[in-house]
C-alpha positions as CSV (number, residue, x, y, z in Angstrom):
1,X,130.0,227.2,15.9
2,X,132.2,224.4,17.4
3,X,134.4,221.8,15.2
4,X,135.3,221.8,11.5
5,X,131.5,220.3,10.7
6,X,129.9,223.7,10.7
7,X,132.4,225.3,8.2
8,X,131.7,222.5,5.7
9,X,129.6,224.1,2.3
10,X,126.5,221.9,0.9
11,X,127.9,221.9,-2.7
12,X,131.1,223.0,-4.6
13,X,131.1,224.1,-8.1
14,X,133.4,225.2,-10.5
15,X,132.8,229.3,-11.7
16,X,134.7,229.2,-14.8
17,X,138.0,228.2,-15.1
18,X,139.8,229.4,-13.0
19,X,137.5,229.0,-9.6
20,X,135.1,227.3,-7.2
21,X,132.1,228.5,-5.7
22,X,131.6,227.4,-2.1
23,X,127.9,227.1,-1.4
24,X,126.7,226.8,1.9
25,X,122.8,228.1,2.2
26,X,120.8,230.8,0.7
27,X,119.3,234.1,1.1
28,X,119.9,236.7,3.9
29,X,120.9,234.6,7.1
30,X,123.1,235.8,9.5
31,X,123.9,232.9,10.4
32,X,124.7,231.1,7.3
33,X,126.8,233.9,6.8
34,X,129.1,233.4,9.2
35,X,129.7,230.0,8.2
36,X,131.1,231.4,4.9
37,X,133.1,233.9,7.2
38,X,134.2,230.8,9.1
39,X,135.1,229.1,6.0
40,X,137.2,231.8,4.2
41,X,139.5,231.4,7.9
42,X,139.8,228.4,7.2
43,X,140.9,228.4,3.6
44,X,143.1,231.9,4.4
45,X,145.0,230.0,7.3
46,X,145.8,227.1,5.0
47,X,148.2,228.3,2.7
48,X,146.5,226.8,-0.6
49,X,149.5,227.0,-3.7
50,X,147.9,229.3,-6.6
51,X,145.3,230.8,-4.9
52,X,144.3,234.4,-6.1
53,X,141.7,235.6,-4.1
54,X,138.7,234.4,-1.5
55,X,135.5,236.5,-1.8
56,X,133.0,235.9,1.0
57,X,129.3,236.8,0.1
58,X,126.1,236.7,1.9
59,X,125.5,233.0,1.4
60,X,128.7,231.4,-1.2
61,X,132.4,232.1,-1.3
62,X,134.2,232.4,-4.6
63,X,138.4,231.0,-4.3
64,X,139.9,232.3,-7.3
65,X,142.8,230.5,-8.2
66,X,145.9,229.9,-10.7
67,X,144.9,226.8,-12.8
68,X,148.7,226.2,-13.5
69,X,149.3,225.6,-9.8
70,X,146.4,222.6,-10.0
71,X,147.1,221.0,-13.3
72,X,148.5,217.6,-13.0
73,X,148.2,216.0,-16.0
74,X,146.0,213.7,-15.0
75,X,142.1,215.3,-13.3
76,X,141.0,219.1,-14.6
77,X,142.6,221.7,-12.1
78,X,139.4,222.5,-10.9
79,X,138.7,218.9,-9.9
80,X,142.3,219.0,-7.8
81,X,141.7,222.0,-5.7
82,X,138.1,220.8,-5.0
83,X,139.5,217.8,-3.9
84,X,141.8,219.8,-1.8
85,X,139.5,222.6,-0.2
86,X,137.2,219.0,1.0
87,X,140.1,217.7,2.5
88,X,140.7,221.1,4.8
89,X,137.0,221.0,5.7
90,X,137.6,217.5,6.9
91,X,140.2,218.9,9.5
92,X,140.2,221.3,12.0
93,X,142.0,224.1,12.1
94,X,143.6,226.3,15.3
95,X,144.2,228.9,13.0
96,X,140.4,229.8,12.1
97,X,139.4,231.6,15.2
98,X,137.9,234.7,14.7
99,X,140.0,237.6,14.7
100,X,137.1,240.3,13.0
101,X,137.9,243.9,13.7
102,X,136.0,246.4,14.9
103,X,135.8,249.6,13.1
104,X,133.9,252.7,14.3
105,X,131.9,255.0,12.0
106,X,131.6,258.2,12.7
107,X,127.9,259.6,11.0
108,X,126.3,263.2,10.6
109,X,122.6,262.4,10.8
110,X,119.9,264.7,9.3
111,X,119.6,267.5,7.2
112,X,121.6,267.6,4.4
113,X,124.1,264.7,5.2
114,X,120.6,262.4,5.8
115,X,118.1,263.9,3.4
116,X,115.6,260.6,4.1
117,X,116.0,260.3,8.3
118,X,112.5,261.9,8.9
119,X,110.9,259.5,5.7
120,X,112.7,256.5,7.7
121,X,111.4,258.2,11.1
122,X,107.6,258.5,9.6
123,X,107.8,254.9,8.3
124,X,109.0,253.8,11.3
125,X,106.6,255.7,13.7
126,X,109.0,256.8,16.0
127,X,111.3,259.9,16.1
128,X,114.3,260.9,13.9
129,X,116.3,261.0,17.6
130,X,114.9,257.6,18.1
131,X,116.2,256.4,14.5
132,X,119.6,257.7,15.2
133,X,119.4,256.0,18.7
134,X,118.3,252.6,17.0
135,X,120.3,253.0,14.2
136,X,123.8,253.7,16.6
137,X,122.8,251.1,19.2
138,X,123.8,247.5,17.6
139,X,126.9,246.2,16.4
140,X,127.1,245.1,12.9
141,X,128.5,242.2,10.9
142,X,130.0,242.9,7.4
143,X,128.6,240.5,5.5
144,X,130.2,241.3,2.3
145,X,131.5,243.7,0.2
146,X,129.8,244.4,-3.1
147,X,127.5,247.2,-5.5
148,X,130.8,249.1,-5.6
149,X,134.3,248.9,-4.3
150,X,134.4,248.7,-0.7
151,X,130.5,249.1,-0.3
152,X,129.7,247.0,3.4
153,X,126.4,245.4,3.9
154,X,126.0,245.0,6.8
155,X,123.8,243.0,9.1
156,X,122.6,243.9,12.6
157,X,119.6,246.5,12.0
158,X,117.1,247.0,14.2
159,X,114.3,245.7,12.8
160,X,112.3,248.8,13.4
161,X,114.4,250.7,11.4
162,X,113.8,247.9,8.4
163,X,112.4,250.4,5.1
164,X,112.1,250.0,1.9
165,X,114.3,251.3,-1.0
166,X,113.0,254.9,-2.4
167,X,110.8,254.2,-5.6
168,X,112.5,256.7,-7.6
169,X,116.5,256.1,-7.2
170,X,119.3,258.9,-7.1
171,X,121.1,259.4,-9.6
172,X,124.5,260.9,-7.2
173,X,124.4,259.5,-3.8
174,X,127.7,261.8,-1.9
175,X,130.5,259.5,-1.3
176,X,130.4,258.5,2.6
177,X,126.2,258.1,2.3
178,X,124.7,255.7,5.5
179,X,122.2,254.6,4.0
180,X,119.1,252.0,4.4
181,X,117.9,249.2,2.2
182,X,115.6,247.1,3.4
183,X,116.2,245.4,6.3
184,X,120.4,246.4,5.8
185,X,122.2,249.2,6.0
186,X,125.2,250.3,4.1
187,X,127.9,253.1,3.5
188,X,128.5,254.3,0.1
189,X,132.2,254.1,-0.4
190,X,132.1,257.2,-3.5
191,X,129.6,258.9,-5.1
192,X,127.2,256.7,-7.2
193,X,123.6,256.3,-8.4
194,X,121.1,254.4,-5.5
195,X,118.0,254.0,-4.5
196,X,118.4,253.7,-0.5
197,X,117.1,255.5,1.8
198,X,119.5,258.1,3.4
199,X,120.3,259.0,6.8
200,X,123.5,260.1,7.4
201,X,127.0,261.1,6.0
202,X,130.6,259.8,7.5
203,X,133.8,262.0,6.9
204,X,135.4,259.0,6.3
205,X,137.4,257.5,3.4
206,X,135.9,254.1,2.9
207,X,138.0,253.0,-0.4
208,X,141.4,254.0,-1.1
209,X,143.2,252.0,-3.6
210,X,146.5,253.6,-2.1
211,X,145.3,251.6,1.1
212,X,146.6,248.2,2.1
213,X,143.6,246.9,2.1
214,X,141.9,249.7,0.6
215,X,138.9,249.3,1.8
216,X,137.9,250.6,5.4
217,X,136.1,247.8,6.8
218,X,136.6,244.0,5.3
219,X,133.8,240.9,5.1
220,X,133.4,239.7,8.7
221,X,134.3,242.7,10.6
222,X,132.1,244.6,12.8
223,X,130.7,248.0,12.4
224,X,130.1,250.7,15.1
225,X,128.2,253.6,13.7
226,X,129.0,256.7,16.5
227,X,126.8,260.1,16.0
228,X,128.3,263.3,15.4
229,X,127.4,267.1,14.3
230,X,128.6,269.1,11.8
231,X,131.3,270.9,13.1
232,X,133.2,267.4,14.2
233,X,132.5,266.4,10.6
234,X,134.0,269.4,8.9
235,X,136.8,268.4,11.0
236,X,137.5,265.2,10.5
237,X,136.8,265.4,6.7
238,X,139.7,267.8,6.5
239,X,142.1,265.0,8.1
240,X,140.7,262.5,6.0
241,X,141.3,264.6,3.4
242,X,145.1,265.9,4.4
């Protein structure tokens, strides 16, 4: 993804008042998705007056802003800012390299922590040690955060391991769930309602509005899932939790 070209979306349109969606493609494409990952660097490193928030998803990217900073008198406030975000695609920036971080998640496979492993297994025709295997191997891409506070879906599953959503949803899904949805998989960040499949539990605290950021793992950062047993998650829940 070389020069400023690639970042560029195919259409901007105000959402509301008070910001712009960024579209640059549709659907579930990696690879459209790190343009919008690209582009929210690129918009981050430039320092825009007003701006309130930049909210990557799989295929836009909402830029919230203050109208006040872009009215002018003259054009609407959403026309100014448009005007501006153009301009910063039109020119490159040194600032927009990637500087994703990598966050390891530690996962209790099985049994109680993973009720669904040997449904994904049986689907899958191979093994739960195989699952856990496929399912640990890769590393994954946060493609955006969404469903609830500080939910990751992520991109990067092994294709194998690709199965669809239970037909009867949970009604409580334990907080820390790694879960599969299709061809994603995802972390459940507290305990909610959801109809994935599960495979594992981590100890750790994926949203903390005490945090700065409170979530664990942001859009555009990468994902290491890392298998452990039950003792090693008793133990690190009780940090998380000190």
């Amino acid at each position: 993804m070389s020069g400023h070209a690639a970042h560029e979306p195919l259409a901007i349109e105000p959402l509301g008042e008070s910001a712009l969606l960024l579209r640059f493609g549709a659907g579930l494409d990696p690879d459209v998705n790190r343009r919008v990952h690209a582009a929210s660097a690129l918009l981050a490193a430039a320092h825009l007056p007003g701006i309130v928030d930049i909210v990557p998803a799989y295929a836009t990217l909402a830029l919230h802003y203050d109208a006040s900073a872009w009215a002018d008198g003259h054009a609407p406030p959403h026309r100014n800012i448009e005007a501006a975000v153009r301009s910063i695609f039109r020119t490159p920036l040194a600032s927009a390299a990637d500087h994703a971080a990598t966050v390891e998640i530690p996962v209790c496979y099985g049994g109680e922590f993973g009720p669904d492993l040997d449904s994904v297994a049986e689907h899958a025709m191979i093994d739960a040690a195989e699952v856990i295997a496929r399912h640990t191997a890769p590393t994954y891409s946060v493609a955006m955060l969404g469903f609830a506070p500080g939910f990751p879906y992520l991109f990067g599953l092994d294709a194998s391991l690709h199965t669809p959503r239970r037909a009867s949803p949970r009604t409580r899904v334990p907080a820390g769930s790694v879960a599969i949805g299709g061809r994603q998989t995802g972390i459940y960040p507290a305990e909610l309602p959801g109809g994935w499949q599960l495979i594992g539990r981590t100890p750790l605290l994926l949203f903390d509005a005490r945090r700065d950021p409170p979530s664990l793992v942001m859009p555009g950062d990468h994902v290491r899932f890392a298998a452990i047993d039950a003792d090693a998650f008793a133990e690190l829940e009780r940090t998380a939790k000190s």
